[in-house]
N, C-alpha and C positions, 0 to 999 in steps of 0.2 A: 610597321605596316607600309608597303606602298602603294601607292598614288601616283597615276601617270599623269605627266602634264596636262594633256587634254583633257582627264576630269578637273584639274584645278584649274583648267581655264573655265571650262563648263560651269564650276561653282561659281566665282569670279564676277561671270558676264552673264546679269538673272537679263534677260529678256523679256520685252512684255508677254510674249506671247505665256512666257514661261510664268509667270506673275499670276495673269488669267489660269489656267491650268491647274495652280495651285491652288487661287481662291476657290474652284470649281470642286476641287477635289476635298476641300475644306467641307463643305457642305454636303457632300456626298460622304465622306466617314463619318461623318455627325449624323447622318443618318441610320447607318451600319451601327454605331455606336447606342444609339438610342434603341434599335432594334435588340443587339446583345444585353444589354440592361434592362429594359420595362418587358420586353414583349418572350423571355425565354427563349432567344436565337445564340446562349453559348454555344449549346449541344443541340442534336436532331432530339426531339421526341420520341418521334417514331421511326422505326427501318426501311429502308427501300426508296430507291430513286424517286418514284412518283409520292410517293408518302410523305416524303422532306419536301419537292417540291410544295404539295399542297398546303406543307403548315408554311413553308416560307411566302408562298402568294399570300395566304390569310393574314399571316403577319405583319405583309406591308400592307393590306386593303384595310388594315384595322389603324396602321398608322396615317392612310390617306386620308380615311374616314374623320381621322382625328385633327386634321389640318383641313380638312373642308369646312368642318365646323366653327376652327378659330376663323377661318378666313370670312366666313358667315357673320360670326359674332361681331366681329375687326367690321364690316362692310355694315352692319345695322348699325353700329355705334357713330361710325358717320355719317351717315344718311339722317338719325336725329340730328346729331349738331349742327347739319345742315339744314334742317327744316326750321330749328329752334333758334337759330341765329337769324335767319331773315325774314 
């Protein structure tokens, strides 16, 4: 296999910027990730361009749904420990 030197300088020299980029992108397939696993986004359901769009909107409004609530739950639990501590 080859490999031209400017990609192995590329490897080589991780830049921050490239750093950032990556953790970002970390987080965004773990999304993806999550959605192919819990929520049935291996395959389309159903046929047709608008059709897949609508289960894929659904899909993530059900995964937002589901992180507004932890973020809920997360934000009452300190709001007691702050009342209860002072």
């Amino acid at each position: 296999m080859y490999v031209s030197e400017s990609h192995l300088l590329y490897l080589k020299n991780a830049s921050e910027e490239r750093e950032k980029a990556q953790k970002k992108r970390k987080r965004i397939e773990a999304k993806f990730g999550e959605a192919k696993k819990h929520h049935s986004m291996m395959r389309a359901r159903y046929r047709g361009r608008w059709k897949v769009a609508i289960q894929i909107f659904m899909s993530f409004i059900v995964m937002n749904l589901k992180r507004v609530v932890k973020l809920l739950k997360i934000r009452e639990e300190s709001v007691k420990l702050a009342f209860s501590s002072g």
